[in-house]
N, C-alpha and C positions, 0 to 999 in steps of 0.2 A: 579318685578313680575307684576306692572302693564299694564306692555308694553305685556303679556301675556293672548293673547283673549281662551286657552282652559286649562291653570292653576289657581289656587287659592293658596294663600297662605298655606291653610291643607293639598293642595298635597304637599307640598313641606316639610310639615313637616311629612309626609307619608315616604317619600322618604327619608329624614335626618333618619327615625329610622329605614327602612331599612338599608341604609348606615353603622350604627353604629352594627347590625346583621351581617353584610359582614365585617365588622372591627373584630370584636370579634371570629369571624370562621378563622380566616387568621392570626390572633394575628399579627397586623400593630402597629405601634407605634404611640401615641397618637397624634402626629403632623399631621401624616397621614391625618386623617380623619376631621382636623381641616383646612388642607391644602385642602381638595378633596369639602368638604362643601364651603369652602373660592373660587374655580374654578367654581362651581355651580351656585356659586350666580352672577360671575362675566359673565360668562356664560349667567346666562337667562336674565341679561341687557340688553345683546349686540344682542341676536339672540332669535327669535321666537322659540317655538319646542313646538311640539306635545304632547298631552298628551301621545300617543302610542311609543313617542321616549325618555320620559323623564327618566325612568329608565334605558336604554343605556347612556343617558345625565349622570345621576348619575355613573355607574359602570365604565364607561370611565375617567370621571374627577377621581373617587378613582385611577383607572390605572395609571394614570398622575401622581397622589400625589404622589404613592407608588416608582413610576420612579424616583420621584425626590428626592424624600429620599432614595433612593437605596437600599429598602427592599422589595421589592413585591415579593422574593420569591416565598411561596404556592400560591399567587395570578397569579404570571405570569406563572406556571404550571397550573393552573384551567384556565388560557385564553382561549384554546379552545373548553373548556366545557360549559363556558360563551357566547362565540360566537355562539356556535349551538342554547345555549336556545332564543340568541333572532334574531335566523335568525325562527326557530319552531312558536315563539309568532308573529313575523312580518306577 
């Protein structure tokens, strides 16, 4: 998070409790979201991102997680409901 010139660390714990709201509506497995938080962080090491992208940053890494645990389910039926809202926010 340092290497992040328009996050702070409170977003990020913003966005972790969003996260865990998007966990809990989809009923993911607790690895889930242990794994999606764990790509977040490895995530905002490696690459810059906007404040206006970071909650795509987040909803995509749970995408991920959920892929690699082969449950995203309700999740990957909600994808193109997800995709509208943040092409509408963008």
């Amino acid at each position: 998070m340092d290497s992040q010139k328009d996050l702070a660390w409170k977003m990020r714990g913003i966005l972790t409790d969003w996260l865990i709201q998007v966990h809990t509506r989809f009923r993911l497995l607790p690895e889930t979201l242990y794994l999606a938080v764990n790509i977040i962080d490895r995530f905002l090491s490696a690459r810059v991102v906007s404040l206006a992208k970071l909650q795509l940053v987040g909803i995509m890494c749970m995408f991920l997680a959920a892929k690699g645990r082969r449950n995203c389910g309700a999740l990957c039926n909600e994808l193109p409901l997800l995709r509208r809202l943040f092409i509408h926010k963008s």
